[in-house]
C-alpha positions in Angstrom: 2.9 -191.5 137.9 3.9 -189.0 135.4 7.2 -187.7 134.8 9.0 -184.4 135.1 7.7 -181.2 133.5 9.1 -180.6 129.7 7.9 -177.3 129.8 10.1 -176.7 133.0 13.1 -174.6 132.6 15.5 -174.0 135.6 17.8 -171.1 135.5 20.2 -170.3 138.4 21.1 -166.7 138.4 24.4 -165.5 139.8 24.1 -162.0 141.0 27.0 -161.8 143.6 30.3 -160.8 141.7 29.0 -160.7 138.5 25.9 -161.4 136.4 26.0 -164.6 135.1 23.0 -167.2 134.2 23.7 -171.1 134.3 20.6 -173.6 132.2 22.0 -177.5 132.7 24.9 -176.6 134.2 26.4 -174.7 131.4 26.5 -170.4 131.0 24.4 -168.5 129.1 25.7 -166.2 126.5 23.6 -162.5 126.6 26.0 -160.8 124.0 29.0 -159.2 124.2 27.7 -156.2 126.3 27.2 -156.6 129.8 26.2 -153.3 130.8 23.8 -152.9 128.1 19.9 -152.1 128.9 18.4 -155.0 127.6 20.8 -157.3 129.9 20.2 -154.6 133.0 16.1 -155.2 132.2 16.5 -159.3 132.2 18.5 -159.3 135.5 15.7 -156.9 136.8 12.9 -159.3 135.9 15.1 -162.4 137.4 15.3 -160.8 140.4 11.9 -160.4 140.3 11.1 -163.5 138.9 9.0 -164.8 141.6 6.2 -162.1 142.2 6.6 -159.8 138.8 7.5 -156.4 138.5 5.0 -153.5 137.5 5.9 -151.7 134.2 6.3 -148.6 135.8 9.5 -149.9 138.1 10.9 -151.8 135.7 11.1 -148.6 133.1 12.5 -146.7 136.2 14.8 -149.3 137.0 16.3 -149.5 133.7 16.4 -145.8 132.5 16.8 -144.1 135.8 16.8 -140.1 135.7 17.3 -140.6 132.2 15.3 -138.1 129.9 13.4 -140.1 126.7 11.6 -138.8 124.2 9.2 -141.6 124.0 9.4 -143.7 127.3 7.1 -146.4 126.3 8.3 -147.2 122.5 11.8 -147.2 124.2 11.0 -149.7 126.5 8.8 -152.1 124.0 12.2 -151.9 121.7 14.1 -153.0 124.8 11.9 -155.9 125.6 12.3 -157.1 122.3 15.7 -157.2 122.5 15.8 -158.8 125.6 13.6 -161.2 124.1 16.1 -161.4 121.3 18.8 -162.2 123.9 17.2 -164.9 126.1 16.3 -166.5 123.0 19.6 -166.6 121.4 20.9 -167.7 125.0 19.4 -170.8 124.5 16.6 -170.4 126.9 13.5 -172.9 126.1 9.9 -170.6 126.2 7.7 -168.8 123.3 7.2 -165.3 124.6 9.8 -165.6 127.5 9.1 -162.4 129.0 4.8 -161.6 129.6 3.6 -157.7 129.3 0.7 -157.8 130.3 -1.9 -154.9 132.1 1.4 -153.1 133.1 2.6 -156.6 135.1 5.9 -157.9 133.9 6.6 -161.5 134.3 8.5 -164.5 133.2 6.7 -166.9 131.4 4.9 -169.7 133.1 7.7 -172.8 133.4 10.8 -170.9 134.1 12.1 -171.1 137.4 15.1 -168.9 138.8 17.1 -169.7 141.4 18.9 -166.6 142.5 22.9 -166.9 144.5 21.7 -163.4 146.4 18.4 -165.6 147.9 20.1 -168.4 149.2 22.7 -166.3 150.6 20.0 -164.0 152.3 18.3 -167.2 153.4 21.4 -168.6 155.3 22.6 -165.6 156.5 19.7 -165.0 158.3 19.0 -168.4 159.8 22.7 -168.4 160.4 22.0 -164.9 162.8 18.9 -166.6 164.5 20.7 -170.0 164.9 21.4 -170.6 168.9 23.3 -174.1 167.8 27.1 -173.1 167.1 27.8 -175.8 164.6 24.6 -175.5 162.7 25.5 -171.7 162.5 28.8 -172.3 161.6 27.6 -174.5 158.9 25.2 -171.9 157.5 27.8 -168.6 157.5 30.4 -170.9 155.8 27.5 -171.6 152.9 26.8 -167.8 152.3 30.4 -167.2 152.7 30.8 -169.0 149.8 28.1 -167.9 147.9 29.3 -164.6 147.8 32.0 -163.6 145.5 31.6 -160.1 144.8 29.5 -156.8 144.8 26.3 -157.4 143.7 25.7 -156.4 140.2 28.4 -154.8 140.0 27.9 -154.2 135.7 25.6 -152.1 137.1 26.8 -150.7 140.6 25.9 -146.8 139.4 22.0 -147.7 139.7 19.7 -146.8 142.6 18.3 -150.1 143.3 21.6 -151.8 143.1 23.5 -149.5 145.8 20.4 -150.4 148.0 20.7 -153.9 147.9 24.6 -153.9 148.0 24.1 -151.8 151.3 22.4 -154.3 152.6 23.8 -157.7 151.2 27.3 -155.8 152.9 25.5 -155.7 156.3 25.0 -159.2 155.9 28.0 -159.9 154.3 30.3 -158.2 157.4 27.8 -160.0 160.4 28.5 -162.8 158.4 32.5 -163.0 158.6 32.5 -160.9 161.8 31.3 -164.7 163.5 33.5 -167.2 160.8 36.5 -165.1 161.7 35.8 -165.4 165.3 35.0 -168.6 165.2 38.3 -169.9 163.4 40.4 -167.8 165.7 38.5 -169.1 168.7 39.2 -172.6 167.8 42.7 -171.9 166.7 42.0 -172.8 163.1 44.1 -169.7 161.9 44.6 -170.9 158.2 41.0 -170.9 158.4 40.9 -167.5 159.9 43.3 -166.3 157.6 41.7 -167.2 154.4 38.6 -165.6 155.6 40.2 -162.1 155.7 41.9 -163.0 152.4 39.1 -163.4 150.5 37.7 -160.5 152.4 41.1 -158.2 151.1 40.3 -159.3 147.7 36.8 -159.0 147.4 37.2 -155.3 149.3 40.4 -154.0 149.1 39.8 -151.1 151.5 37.5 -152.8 153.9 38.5 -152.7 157.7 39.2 -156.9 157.7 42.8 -155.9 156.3 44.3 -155.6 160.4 42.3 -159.2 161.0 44.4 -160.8 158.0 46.9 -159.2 159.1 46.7 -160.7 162.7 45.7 -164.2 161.5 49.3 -164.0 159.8 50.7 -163.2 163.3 48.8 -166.1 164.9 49.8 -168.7 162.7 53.2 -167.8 162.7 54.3 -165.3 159.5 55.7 -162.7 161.2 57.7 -161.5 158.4 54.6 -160.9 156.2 52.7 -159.9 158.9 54.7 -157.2 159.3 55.0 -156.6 155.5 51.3 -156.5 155.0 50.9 -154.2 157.6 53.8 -151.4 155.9 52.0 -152.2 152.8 48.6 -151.4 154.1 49.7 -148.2 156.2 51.6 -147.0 153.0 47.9 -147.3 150.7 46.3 -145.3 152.5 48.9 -142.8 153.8 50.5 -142.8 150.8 48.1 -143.2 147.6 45.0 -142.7 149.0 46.5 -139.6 151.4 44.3 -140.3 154.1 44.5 -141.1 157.9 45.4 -144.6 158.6 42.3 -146.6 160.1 42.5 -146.4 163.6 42.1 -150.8 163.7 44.9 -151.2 161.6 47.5 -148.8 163.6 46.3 -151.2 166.5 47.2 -154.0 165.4 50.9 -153.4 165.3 51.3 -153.7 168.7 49.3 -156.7 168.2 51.7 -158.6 165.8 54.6 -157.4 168.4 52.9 -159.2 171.1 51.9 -162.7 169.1 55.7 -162.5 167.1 57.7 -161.7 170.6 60.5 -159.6 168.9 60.1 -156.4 167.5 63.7 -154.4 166.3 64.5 -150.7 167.2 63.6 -150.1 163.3 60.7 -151.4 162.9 59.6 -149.6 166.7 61.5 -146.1 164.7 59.7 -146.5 161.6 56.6 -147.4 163.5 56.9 -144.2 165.5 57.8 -142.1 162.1 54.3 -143.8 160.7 52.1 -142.7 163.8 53.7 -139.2 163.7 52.3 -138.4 160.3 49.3 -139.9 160.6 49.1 -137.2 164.0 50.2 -134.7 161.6 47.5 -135.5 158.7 44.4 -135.9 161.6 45.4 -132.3 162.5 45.4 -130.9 159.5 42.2 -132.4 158.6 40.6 -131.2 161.8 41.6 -127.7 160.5 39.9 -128.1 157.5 43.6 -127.9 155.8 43.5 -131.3 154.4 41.0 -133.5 152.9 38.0 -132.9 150.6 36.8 -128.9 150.1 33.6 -127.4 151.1 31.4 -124.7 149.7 28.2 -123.2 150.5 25.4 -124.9 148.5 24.7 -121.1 146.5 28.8 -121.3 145.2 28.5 -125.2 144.3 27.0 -124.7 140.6 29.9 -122.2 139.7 32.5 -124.0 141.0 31.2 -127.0 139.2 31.0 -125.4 135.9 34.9 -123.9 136.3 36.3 -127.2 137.1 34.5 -129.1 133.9 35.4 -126.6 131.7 38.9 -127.1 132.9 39.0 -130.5 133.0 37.5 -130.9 129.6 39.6 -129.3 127.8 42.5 -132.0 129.0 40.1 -134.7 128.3 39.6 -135.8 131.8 36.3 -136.4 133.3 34.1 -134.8 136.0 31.1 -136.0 137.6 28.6 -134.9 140.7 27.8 -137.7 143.6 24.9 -137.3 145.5 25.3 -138.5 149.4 22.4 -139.8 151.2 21.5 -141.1 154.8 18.7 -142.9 154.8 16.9 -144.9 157.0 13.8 -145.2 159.0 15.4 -143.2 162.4 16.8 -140.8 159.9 13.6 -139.9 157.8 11.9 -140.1 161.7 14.0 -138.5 163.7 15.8 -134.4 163.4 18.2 -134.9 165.8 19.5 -138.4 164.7 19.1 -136.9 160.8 21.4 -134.2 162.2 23.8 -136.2 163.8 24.4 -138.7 160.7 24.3 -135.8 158.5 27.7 -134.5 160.5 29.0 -137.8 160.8 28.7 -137.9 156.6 30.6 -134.6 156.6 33.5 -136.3 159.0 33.4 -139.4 156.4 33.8 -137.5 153.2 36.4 -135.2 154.1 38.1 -138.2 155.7 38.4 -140.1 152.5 38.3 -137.7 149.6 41.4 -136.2 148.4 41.8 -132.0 148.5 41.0 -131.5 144.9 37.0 -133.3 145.8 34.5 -130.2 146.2 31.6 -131.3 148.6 28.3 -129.0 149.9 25.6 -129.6 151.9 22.5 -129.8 149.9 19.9 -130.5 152.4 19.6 -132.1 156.0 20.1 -135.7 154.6 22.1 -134.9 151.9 25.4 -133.9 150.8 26.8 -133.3 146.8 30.4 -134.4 145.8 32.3 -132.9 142.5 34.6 -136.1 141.8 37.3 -134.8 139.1 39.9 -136.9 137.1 38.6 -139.9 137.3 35.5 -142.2 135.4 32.3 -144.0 136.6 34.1 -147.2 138.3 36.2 -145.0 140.4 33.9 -143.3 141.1 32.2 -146.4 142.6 35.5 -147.1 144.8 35.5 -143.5 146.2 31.6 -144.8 147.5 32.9 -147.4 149.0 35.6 -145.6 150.8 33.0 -143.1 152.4 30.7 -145.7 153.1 33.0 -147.7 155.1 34.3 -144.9 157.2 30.6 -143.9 157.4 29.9 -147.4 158.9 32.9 -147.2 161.0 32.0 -143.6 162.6 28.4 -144.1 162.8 27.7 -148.0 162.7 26.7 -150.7 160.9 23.2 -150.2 161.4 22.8 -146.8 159.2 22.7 -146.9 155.8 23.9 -144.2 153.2 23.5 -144.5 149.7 25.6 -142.1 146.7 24.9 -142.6 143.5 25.9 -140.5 140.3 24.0 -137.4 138.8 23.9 -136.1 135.4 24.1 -132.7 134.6 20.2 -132.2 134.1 19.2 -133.3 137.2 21.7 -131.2 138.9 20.2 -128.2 136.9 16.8 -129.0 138.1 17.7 -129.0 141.5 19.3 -125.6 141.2 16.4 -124.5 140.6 14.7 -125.8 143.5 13.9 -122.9 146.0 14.5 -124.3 149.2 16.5 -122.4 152.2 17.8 -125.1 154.1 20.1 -125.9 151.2 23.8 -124.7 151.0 23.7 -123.8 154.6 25.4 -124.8 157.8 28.9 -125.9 156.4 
């Protein structure tokens, strides 16, 4: 009977939260850069690691729209430093990283073992599962697995907001049955430290009102109560947008479970929901919330406000809005209809000083001012989430960031449907 493999290396690859690369147990050290090309091409080719990549994806995964002189040398220098990297890392191979006939591959004898697999796996064996324990048991694994965005070094990339879109999905079915399990069985620590972990992982996700009630049900009225001012205040307050309509609802809620409710919390209450009247109808005027242009107006205003924000050293970039989607790329009417419902979401959760257009049926562009790449990535989220909320969980709708070349190109596109029907 022979023994293990030598040649074997296992690597277990930690995608959710952060990228991060454990060999025997201990971390792997890829340099002091996370972001940086040659780490964005080894995650690519780990996630990949069981069927390859071509050449050709892998390039466009790691450069993007980005224009290179010479595509090809600038990829063979990034392989070598990858190389470099994984070598310096400790990892045990010769080439590490095969090129060969445009296929991209691992070397023969490392394994990867990837956190977003596993959590994929269990999530949807957990949603098949007709035995309540076993899927309790399965949901509680992924839940566990998952402490973050995925990728989120490189959150700006195509192929990363698709997979976040869907590992979410996953994500929300996911605590949608913990947290009703725990609150079905009365475990409301439990329950509680589901939406906890929720908060932190996504501050401005809709499981704020269920924390907020699990504080109720196990008996923290007084924080329940705080959290909830708190919450109301973020988003009335700092974000200056309506209040979500689940966490106005749960007031009433926390009244009910806490049996007492004073004449100034029911006045400040009232003060709260008379506002948040006040801001809907301003928004359904069109007096509050993100601005609209016509598509033809969209390059000039785009050029005033970088000129004007340059010069005080503050940055401006251009999102591009998608909904995508096999109904949507199928279907006019339903295109249509999320294409309205992406309208509702942006000016919902953009402040007045955003500038958005309509750029074609499926698309919408966004002029994000004052602020840099990573919030830039937390105004996404925002949308998203009311985009889910207004249209379900089922359609998807992916924004990622455009530079100012590819904007220019698509000025130039001729195409009459853009810019029209604001």
């Amino acid at each position: 009977m022979s023994g293990p493999d030598r040649r074997t290396t296992e690597l277990y690859v930690q995608t959710l939260g952060g990228f991060h690369v454990f060999m025997d147990g201990e971390e792997l050290d890829f340099g002091n850069n996370p972001t940086a090309n040659a780490v964005k091409l080894i995650a690519i080719i780990f996630l990949n690691a069981e069927t390859g990549i071509s050449r050709k994806q892998l390039v466009e995964e790691v450069f993007g729209t980005k224009l290179l002189s010479d595509r090809n040398n600038s990829f063979n220098n990034l392989l070598y430093q990858a190389r470099h990297l994984m070598q310096h890392a400790g990892i045990r191979g010769n080439r590490l990283i095969e090129n060969h006939r445009g296929q991209v591959n691992l070397e023969q004898g490392i394994h990867v073992s990837l956190d977003r697999d596993r959590f994929a796996a269990c999530t949807e064996a957990g949603l098949a599962c007709s035995d309540e324990e076993e899927k309790y048991r399965l949901m509680r694994e992924a839940f566990a697995l998952c402490k973050g965005e995925f990728l989120p070094e490189f959150m700006t990339e195509d192929w990363v907001l698709r997979e976040n879109a869907s590992l979410r999905r996953r994500f929300d079915a996911c605590v949608r049955f913990l947290g009703n399990y725990e609150k079905t069985h009365g475990n409301y620590d439990a329950m509680y430290e589901i939406y906890k972990t929720c908060v932190d992982l996504y501050q401005d996700s809709s499981w704020r009102s269920s924390m907020i009630e699990a504080l109720a049900l196990r008996g923290d009225c007084e924080e329940a109560y705080r959290e909830y001012y708190d919450a109301v205040r973020y988003y009335a307050d700092i974000l200056e947008i309506p209040v979500p309509e689940n966490l106005i609802d749960i007031y009433d809620g926390i009244a009910a479970v806490c049996q007492w409710e004073s004449e100034e919390e029911r006045r400040r209450q009232n003060s709260l929901l008379r506002q948040d009247r006040e801001r809907r109808q301003l928004l359904s005027e069109g007096k509050a919330g993100a601005c609209f242009c016509p598509f033809s107006s969209f390059g000039d205003v785009y050029e005033a406000l970088r000129r004007n924000m340059e010069t005080r050293n503050n940055q401006v970039h251009i999102m591009l809005c998608r909904v995508t989607g096999e109904e949507c790329d199928e279907n006019t009417v339903i295109r249509t209809k999320h294409s309205e419902t992406l309208k509702q979401a942006l000016r919902e959760t953009l402040p007045r000083e955003f500038v958005c257009t309509r750029y074609s049926t499926k698309d919408f562009l966004v002029i994000l001012t004052g602020t840099d790449r990573a919030g830039c990535m937390k105004y996404y989220r925002r949308i998203l989430q009311r985009f889910v909320e207004l249209a379900g969980p089922e359609c998807e709708l992916i924004c990622r960031l455009m530079d100012r070349t590819e904007f220019a190109g698509i000025q130039g596109q001729n195409n009459t449907n853009r810019g029209t029907d604001l």
